[in-house]
C-alpha positions in Angstrom: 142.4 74.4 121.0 144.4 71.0 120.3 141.0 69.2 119.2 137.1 69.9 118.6 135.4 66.9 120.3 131.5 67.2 119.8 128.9 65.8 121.9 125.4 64.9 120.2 122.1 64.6 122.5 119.8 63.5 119.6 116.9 62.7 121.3 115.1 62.7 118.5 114.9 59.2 116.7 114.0 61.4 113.3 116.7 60.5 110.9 116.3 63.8 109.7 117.2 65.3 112.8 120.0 63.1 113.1 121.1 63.6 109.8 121.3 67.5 110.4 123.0 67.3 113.5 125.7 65.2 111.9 126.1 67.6 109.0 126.6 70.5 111.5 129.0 68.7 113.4 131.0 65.9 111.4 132.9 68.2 109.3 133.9 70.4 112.6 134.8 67.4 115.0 137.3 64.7 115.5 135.0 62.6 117.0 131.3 62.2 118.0 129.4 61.4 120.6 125.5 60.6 119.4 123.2 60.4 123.0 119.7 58.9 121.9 118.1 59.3 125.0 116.2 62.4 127.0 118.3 65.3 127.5 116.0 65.7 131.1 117.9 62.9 132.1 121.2 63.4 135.1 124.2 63.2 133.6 125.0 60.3 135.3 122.3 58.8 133.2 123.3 59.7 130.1 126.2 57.3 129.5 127.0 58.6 126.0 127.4 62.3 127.4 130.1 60.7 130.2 132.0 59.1 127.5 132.4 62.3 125.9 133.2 64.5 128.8 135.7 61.3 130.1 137.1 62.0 126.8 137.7 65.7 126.7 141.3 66.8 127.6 142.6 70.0 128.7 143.1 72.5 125.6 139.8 70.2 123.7 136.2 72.0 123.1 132.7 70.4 123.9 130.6 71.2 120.7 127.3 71.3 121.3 124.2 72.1 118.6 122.5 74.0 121.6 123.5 75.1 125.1 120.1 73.1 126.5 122.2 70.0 125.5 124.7 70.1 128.8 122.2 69.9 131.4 118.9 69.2 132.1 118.3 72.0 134.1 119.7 75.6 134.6 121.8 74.0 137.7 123.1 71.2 136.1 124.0 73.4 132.9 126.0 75.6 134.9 127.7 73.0 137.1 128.7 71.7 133.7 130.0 74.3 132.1 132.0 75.4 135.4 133.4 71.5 135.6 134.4 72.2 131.8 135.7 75.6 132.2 137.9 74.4 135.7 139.4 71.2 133.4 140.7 73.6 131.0 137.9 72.4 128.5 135.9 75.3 126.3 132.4 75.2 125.0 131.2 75.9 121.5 127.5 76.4 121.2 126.5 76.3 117.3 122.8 77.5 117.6 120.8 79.8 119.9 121.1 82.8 122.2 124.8 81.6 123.2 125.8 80.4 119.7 129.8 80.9 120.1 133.2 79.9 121.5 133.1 79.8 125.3 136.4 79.4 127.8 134.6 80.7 131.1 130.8 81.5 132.2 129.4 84.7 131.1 125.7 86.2 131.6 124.9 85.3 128.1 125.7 81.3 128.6 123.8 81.8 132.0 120.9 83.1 130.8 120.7 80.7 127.6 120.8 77.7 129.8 117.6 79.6 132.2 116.0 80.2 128.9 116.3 76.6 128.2 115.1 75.2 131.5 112.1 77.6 131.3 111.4 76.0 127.5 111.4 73.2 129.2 109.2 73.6 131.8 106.9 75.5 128.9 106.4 72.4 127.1 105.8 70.0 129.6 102.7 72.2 131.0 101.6 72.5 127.4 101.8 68.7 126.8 100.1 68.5 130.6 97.1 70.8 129.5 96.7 69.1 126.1 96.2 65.9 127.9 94.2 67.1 129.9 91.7 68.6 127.9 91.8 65.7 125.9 90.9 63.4 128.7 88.0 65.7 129.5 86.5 65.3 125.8 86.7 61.3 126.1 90.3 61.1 124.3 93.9 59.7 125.5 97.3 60.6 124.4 99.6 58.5 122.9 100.7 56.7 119.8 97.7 55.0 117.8 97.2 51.2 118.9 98.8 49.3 116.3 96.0 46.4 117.1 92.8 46.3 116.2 90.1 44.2 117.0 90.5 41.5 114.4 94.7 41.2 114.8 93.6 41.2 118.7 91.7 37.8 118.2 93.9 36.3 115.8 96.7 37.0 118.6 94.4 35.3 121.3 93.1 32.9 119.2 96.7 31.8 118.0 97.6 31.6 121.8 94.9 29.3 123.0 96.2 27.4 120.3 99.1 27.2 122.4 101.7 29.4 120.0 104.6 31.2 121.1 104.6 35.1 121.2 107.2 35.1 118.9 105.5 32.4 116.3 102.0 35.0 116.9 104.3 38.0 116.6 105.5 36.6 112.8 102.1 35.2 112.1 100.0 38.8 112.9 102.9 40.4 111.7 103.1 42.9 114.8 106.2 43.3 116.9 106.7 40.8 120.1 106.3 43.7 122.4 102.9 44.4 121.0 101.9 40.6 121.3 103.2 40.3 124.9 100.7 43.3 125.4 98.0 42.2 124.2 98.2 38.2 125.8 98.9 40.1 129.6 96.1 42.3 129.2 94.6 39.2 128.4 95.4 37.4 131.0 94.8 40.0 133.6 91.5 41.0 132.2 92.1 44.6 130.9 89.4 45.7 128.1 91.4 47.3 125.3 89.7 49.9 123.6 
């Protein structure tokens, strides 16, 4: 092969995970591509995954920490690997059930991409179910609200006042996002719990 071109989906924003993925693959590749978005996305979507296959020449390899990474499902995946495999492009797999070198589809890349779909689909009806059970006993999922009851009148309070969102935001010392949330649900009456 004339070059090892790597593609990283970290869609992870640990930098622990990102730091790992780099180790693997910075010492293998000449170049990078770091996707911080959802792998579930279409490739189309995914504008750091284009610019590395719109980079890949014939003779290159796509390195990949897991085969999951080219598609985000089993017909995608293999629609990937055969545009790949047809532009003269292999595949190296570093982890997993299809760890390896790849130039053309075989029944173990096949059935590593099904196995990943069907992870996939496993944790999404686990999340589903947790939620669900957790809605039943009076709970929501989510991250933690970052506001509580006294920073949430300060906020208001500050806005009658007639401050900006991003003066309240420096002077609550919560993010203008969070602010903007809390003066809309305000405004359109939503009880915050």
């Amino acid at each position: 092969m004339s070059s090892d071109i790597s593609t990283t989906h970290l869609i992870s924003t640990s930098k622990q995970e990102t730091q790992r993925q780099h180790d693997d693959l910075d010492p293998i590749c000449v170049k990078v591509f770091e996707e911080k978005i959802s792998g579930k996305l279409k490739v189309a979507d995914r504008p750091d995954l284009r610019a590395a296959l719109d980079y890949m020449r014939p003779g290159d390899m796509l390195t990949v920490q897991e085969a999951d990474r080219l598609g985000r499902n089993l017909l995608e995946g293999l629609i990937m690997l055969n545009e790949l495999f047809e532009q003269g492009v292999a595949v190296k797999i570093l982890e997993g059930i299809a760890a390896g070198e790849h130039t053309e589809r075989s029944l173990i890349l096949d059935l590593a991409l099904a196995l990943a779909e069907d992870r996939r689909r496993d944790i999404v009806r686990k999340t589903r179910n947790g939620l669900e059970s957790a809605a039943r006993h009076g709970r929501t999922g989510g991250r933690p609200r970052v506001v509580d009851e006294d920073k949430r009148r300060a906020i208001l309070a500050r806005r009658a006042e007639g401050q900006s969102l991003r003066e309240i935001s420096r002077g609550v010392g919560v993010s203008l996002a969070v602010v903007h949330g809390e003066v809309a649900a305000a405004e359109a009456g939503v009880q915050r719990s």
